[in-house]
PyMOL commands that place a pseudoatom at each C-alpha (Angstrom):
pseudoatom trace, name=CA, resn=UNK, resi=1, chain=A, elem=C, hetatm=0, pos=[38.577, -6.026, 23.991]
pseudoatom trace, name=CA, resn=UNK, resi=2, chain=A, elem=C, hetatm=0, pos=[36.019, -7.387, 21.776]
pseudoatom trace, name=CA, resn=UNK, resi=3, chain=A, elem=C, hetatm=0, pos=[35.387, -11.346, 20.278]
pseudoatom trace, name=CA, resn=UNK, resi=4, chain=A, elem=C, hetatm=0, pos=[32.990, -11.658, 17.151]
pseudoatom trace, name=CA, resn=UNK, resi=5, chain=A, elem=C, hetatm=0, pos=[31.778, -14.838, 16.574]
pseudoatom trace, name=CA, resn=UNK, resi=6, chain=A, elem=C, hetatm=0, pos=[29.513, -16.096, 13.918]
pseudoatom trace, name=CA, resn=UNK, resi=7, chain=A, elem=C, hetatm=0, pos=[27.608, -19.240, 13.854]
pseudoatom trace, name=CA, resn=UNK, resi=8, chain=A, elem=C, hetatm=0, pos=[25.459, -20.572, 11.307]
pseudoatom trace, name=CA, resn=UNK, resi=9, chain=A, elem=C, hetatm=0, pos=[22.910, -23.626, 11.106]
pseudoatom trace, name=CA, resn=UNK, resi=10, chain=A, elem=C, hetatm=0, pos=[21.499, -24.494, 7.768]
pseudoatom trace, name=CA, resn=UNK, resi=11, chain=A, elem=C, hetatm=0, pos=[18.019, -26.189, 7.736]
pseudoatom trace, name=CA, resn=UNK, resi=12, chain=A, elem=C, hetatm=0, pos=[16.690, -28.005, 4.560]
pseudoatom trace, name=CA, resn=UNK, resi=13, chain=A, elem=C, hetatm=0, pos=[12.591, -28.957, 4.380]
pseudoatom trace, name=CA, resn=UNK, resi=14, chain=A, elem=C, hetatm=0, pos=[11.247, -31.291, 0.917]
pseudoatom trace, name=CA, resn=UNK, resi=15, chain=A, elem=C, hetatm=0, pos=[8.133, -31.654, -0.141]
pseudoatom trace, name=CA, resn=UNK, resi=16, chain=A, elem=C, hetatm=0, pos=[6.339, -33.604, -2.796]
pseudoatom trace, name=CA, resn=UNK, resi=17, chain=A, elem=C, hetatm=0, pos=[3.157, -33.424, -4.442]
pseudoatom trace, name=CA, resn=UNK, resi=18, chain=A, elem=C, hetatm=0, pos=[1.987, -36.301, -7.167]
pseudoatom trace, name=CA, resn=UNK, resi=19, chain=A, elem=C, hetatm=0, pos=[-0.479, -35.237, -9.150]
pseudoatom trace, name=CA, resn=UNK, resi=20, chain=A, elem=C, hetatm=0, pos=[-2.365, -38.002, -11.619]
pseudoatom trace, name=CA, resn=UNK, resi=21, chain=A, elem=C, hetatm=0, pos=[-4.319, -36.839, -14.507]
pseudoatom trace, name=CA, resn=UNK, resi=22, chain=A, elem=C, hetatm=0, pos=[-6.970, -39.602, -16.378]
pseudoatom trace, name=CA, resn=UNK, resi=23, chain=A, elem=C, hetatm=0, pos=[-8.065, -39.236, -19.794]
pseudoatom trace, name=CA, resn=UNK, resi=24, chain=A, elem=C, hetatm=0, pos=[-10.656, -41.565, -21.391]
pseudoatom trace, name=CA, resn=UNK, resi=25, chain=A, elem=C, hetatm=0, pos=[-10.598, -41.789, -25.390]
pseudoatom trace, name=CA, resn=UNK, resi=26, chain=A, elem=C, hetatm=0, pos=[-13.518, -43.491, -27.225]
pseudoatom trace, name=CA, resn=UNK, resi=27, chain=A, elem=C, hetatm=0, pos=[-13.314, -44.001, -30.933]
pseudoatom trace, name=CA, resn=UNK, resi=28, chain=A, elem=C, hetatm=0, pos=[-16.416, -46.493, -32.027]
pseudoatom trace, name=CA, resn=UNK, resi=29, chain=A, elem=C, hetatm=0, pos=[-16.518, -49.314, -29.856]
pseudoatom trace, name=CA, resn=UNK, resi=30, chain=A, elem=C, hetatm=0, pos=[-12.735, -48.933, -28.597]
pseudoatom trace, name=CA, resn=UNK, resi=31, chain=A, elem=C, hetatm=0, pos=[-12.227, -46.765, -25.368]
pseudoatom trace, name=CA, resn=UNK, resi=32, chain=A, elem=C, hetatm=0, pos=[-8.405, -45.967, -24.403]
pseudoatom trace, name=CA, resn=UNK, resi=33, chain=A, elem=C, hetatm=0, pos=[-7.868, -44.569, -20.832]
pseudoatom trace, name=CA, resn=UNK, resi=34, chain=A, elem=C, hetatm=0, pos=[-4.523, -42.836, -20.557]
pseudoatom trace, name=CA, resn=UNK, resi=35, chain=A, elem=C, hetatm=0, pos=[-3.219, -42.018, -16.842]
pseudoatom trace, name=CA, resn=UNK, resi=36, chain=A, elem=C, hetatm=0, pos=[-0.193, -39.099, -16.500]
pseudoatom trace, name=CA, resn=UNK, resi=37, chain=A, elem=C, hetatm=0, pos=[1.333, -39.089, -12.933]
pseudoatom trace, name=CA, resn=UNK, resi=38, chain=A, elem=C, hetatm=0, pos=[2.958, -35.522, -12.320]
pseudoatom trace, name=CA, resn=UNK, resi=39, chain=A, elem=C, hetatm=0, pos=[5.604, -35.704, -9.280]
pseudoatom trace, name=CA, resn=UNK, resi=40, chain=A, elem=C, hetatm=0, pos=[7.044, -32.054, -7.838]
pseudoatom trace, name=CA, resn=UNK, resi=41, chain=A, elem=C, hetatm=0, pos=[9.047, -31.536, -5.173]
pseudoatom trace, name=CA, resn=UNK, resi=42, chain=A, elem=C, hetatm=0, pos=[10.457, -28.690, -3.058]
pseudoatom trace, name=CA, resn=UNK, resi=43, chain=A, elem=C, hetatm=0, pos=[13.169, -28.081, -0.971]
pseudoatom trace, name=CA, resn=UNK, resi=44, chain=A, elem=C, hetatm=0, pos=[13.147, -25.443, 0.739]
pseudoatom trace, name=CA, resn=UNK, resi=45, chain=A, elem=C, hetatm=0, pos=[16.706, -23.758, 2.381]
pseudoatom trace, name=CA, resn=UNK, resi=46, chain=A, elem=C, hetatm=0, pos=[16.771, -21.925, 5.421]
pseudoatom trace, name=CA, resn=UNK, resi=47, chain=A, elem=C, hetatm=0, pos=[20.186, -20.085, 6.679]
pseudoatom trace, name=CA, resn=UNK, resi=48, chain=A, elem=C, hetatm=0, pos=[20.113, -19.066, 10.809]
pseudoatom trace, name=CA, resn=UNK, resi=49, chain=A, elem=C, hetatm=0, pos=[22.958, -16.908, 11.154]
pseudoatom trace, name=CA, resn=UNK, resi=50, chain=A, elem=C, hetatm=0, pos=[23.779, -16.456, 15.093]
pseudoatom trace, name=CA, resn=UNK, resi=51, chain=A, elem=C, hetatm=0, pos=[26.319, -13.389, 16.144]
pseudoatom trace, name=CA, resn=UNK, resi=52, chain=A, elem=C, hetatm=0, pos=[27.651, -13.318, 19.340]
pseudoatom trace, name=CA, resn=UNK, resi=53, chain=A, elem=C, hetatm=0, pos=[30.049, -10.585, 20.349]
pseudoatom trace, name=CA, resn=UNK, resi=54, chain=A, elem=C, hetatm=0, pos=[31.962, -10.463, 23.744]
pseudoatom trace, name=CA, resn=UNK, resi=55, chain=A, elem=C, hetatm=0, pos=[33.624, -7.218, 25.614]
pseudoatom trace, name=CA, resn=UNK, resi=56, chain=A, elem=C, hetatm=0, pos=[36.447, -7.961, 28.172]
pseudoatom trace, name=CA, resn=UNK, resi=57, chain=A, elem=C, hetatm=0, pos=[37.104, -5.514, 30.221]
pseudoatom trace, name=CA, resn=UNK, resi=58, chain=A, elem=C, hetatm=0, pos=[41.136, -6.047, 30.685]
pseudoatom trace, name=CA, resn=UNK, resi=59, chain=A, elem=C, hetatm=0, pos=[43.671, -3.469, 32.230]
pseudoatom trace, name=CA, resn=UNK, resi=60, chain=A, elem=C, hetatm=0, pos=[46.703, -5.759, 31.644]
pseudoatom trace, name=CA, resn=UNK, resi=61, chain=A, elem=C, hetatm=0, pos=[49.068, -4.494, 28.829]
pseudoatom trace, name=CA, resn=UNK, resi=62, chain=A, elem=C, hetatm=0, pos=[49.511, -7.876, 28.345]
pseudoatom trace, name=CA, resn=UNK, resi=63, chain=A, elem=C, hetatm=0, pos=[46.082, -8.936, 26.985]
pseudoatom trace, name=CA, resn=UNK, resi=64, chain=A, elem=C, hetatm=0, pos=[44.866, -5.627, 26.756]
pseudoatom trace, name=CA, resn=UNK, resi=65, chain=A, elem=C, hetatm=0, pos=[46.171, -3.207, 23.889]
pseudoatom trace, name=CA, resn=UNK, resi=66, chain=A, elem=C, hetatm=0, pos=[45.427, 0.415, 24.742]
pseudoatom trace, name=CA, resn=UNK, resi=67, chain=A, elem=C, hetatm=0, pos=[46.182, 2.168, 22.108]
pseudoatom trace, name=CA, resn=UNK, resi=68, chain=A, elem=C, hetatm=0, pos=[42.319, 3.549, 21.433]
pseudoatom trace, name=CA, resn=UNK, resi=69, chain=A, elem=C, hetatm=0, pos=[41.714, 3.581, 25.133]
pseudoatom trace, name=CA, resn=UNK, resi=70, chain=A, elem=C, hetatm=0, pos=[42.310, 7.599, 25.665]
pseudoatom trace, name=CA, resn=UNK, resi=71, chain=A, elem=C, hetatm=0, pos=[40.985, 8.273, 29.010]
pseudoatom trace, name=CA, resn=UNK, resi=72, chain=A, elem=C, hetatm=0, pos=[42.761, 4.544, 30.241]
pseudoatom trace, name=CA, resn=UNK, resi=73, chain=A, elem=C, hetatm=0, pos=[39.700, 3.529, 31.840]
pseudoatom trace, name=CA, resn=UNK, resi=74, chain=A, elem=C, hetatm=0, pos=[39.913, -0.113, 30.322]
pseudoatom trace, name=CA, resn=UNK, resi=75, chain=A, elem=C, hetatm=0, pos=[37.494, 0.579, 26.794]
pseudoatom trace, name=CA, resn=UNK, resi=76, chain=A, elem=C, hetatm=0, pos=[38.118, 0.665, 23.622]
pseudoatom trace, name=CA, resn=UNK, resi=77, chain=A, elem=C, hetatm=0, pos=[36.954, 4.542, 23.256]
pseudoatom trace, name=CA, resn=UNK, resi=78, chain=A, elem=C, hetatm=0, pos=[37.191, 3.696, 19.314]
pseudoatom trace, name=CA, resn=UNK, resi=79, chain=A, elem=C, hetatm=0, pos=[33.948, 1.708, 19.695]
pseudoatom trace, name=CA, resn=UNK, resi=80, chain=A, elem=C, hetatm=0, pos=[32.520, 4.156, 21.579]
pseudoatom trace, name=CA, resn=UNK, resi=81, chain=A, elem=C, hetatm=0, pos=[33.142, 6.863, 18.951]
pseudoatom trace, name=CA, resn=UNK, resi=82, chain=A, elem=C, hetatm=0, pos=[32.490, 4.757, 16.199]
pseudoatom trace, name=CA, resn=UNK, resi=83, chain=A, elem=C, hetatm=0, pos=[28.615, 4.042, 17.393]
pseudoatom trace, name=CA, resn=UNK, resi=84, chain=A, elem=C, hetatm=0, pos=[28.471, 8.126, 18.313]
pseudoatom trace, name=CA, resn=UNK, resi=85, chain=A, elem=C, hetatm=0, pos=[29.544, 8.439, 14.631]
pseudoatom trace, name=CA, resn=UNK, resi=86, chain=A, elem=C, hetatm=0, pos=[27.281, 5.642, 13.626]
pseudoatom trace, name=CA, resn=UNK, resi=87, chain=A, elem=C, hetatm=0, pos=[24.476, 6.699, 15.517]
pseudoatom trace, name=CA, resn=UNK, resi=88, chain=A, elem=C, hetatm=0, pos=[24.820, 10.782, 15.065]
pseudoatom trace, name=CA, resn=UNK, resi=89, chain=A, elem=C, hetatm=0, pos=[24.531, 9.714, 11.018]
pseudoatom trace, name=CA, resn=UNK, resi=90, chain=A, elem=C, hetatm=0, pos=[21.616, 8.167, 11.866]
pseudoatom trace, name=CA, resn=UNK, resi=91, chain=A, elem=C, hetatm=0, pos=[19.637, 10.479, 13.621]
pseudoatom trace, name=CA, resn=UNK, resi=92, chain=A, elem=C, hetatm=0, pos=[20.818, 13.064, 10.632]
pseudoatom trace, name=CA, resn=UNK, resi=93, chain=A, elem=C, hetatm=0, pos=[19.428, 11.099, 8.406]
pseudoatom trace, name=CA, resn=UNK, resi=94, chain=A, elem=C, hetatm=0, pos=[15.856, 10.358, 10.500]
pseudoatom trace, name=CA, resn=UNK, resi=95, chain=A, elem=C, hetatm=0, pos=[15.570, 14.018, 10.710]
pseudoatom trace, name=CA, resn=UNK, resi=96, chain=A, elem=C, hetatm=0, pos=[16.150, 14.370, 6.825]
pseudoatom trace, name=CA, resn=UNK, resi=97, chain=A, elem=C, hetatm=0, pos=[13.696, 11.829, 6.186]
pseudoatom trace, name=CA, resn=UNK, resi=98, chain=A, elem=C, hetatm=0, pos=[10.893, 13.494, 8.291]
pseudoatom trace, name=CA, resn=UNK, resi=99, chain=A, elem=C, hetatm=0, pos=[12.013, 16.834, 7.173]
pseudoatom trace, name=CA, resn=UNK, resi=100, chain=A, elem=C, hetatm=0, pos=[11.284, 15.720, 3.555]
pseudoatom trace, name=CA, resn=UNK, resi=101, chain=A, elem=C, hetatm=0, pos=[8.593, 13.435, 4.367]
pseudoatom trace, name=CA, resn=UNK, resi=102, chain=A, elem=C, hetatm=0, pos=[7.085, 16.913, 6.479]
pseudoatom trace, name=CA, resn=UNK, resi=103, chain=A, elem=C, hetatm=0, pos=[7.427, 19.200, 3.231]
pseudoatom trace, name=CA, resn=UNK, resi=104, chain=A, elem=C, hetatm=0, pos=[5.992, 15.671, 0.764]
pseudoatom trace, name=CA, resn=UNK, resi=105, chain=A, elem=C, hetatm=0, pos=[2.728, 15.812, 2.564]
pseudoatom trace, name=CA, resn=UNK, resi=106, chain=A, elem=C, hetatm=0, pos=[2.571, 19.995, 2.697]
pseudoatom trace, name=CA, resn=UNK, resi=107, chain=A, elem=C, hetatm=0, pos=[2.717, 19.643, -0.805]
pseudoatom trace, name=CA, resn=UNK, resi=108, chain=A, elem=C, hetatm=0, pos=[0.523, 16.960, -1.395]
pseudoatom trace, name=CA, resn=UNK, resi=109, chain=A, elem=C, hetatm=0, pos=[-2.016, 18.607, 1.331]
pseudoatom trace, name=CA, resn=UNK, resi=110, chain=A, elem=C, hetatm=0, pos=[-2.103, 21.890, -1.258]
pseudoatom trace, name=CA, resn=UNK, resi=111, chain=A, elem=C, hetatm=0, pos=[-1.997, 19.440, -3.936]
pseudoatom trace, name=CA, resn=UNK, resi=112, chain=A, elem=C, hetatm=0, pos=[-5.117, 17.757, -2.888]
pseudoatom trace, name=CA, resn=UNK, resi=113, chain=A, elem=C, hetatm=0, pos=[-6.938, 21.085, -1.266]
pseudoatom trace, name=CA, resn=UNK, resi=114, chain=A, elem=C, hetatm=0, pos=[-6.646, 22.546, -5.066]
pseudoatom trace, name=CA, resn=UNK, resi=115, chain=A, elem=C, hetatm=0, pos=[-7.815, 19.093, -6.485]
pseudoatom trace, name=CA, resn=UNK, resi=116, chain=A, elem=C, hetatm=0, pos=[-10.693, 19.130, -4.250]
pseudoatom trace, name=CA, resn=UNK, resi=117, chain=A, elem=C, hetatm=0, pos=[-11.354, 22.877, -4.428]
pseudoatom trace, name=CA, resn=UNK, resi=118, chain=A, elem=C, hetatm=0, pos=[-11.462, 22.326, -8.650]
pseudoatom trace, name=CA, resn=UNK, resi=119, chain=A, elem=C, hetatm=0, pos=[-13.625, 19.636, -8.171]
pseudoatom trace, name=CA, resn=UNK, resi=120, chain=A, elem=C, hetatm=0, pos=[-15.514, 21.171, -5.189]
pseudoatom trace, name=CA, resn=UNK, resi=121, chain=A, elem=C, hetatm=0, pos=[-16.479, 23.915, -7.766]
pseudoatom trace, name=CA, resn=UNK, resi=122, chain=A, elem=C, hetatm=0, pos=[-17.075, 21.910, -10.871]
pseudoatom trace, name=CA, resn=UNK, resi=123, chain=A, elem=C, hetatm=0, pos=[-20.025, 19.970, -8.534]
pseudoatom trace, name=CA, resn=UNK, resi=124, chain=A, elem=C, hetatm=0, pos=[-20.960, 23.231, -7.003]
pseudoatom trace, name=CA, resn=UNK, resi=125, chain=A, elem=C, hetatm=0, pos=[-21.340, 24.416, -11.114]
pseudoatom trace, name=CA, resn=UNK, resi=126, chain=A, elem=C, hetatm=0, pos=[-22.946, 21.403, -11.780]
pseudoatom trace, name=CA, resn=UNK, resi=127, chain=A, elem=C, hetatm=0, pos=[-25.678, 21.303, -8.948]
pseudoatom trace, name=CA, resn=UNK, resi=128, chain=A, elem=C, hetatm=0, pos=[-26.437, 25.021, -9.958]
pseudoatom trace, name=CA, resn=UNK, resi=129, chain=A, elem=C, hetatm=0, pos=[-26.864, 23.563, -13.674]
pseudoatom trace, name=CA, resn=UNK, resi=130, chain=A, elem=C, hetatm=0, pos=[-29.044, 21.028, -13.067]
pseudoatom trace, name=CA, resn=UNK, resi=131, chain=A, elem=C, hetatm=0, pos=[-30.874, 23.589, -10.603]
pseudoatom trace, name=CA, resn=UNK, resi=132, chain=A, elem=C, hetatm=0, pos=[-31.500, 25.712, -13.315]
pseudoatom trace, name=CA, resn=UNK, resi=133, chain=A, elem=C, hetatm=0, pos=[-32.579, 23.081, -15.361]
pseudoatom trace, name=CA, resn=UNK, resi=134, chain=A, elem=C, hetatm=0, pos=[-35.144, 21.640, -12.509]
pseudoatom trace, name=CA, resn=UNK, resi=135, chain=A, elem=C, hetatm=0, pos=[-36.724, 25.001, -12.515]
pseudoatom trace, name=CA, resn=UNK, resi=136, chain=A, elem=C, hetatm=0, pos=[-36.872, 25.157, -16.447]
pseudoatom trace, name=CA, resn=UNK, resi=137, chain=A, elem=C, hetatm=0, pos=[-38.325, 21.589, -16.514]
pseudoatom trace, name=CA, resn=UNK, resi=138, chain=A, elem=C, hetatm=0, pos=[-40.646, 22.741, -13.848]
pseudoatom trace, name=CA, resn=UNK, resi=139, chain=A, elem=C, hetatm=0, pos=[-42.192, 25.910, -15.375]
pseudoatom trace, name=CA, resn=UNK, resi=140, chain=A, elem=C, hetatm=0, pos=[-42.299, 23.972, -18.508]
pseudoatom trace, name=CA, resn=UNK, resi=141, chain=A, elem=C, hetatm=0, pos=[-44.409, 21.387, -17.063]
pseudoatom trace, name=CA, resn=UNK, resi=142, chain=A, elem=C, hetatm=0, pos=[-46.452, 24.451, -15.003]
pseudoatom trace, name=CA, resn=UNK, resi=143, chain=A, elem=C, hetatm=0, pos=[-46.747, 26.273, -18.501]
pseudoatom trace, name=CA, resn=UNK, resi=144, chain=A, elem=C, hetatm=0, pos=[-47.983, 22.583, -19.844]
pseudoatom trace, name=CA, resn=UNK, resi=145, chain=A, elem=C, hetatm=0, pos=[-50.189, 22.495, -16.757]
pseudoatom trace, name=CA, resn=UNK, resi=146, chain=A, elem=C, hetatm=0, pos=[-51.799, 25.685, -17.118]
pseudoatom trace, name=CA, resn=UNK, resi=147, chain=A, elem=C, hetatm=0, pos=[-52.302, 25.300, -21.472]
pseudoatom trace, name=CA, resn=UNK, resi=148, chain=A, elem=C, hetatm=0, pos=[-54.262, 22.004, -20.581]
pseudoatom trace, name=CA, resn=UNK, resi=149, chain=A, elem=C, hetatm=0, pos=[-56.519, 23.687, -17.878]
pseudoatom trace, name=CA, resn=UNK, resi=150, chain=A, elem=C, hetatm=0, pos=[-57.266, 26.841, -20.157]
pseudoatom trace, name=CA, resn=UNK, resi=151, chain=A, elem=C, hetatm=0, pos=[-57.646, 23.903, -22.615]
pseudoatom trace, name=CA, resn=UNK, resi=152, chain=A, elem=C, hetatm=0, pos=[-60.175, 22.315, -20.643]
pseudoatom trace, name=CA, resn=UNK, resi=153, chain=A, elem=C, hetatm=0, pos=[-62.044, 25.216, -20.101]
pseudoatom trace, name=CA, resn=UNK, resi=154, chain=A, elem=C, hetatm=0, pos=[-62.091, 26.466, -23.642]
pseudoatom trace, name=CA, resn=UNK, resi=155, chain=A, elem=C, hetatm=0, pos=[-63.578, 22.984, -24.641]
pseudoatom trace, name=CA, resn=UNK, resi=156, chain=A, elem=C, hetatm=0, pos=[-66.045, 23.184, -21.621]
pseudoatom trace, name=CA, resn=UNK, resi=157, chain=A, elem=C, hetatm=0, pos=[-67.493, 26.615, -22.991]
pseudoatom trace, name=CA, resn=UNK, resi=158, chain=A, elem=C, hetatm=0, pos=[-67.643, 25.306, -26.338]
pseudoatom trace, name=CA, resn=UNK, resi=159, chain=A, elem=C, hetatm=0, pos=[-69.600, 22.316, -24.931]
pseudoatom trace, name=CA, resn=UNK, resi=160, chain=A, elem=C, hetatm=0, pos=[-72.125, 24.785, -23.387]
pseudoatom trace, name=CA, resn=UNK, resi=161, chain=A, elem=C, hetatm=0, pos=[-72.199, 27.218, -26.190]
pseudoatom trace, name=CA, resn=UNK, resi=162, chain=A, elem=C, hetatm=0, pos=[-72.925, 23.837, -28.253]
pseudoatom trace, name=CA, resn=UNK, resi=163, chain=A, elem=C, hetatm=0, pos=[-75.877, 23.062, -26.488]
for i in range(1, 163): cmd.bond("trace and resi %d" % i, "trace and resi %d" % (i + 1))
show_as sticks, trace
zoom trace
């Protein structure tokens, strides 16, 4: 047999908090100061609920009713079943919850690898763009390089054909 008792204790905390605000006013030669005193206060409410449940074991007809007690060993096999129930239901729905939390994360995994892979070869594009365009910038400036030199030497002949 089984007793359910409840017992609660309610607990009640206040606080207060003043708050004072000055404000000077000065119009010509006439100063007003103006003080504004702001008082809150809290209570806070806390509930402690305290359940305490009791099992008697009790083979006597007389205290004992055993009409859920199948195999008459002195329980109440109706608790028994009810927390198989209770607990069977829960472990269902654990495994459903890591069954779907298993196939979330597959999909998110091949969610992300195609992300990544997308963006993997959009940089991989990119770095091959601005590798091209290192190379152009670089024969440009070797083209540059090699214009000024001939340059050079074209105005160094003329010098010595000058003179």
């Amino acid at each position: 047999m089984q007793e359910t008792s409840f017992d609660a204790t309610t607990t009640a905390t206040t606080a207060t908090t003043t708050t004072a605000t000055t404000t000077t006013t000065t119009t010509g030669t006439t100063t007003a100061t103006t003080t504004t005193t702001t008082t809150t206060t809290t209570t806070t409410t806390t509930t402690t609920t305290t359940t305490t449940t009791t099992t008697t074991n009790n083979n006597n007809n007389d205290y004992y009713d055993d009409a859920y007690d199948d195999d008459d060993d002195g329980y109440d096999d109706g608790y028994y079943y009810y927390f198989y129930y209770y607990y069977l239901d829960y472990f269902y729905d654990y495994y459903y919850y890591y069954y779907y939390y298993y196939y979330y994360y597959y999909y998110y995994y091949y969610y992300y690898y195609y992300y990544y892979s997308y963006y993997y070869h959009y940089y991989y594009y990119y770095y091959y763009y601005y590798y091209y365009y290192y190379y152009y910038y670089y024969f440009y400036y070797y083209y540059y390089y090699y214009y000024c030199y001939y340059y050079y030497y074209y105005y160094y002949y003329y010098y010595f054909f000058y003179y």
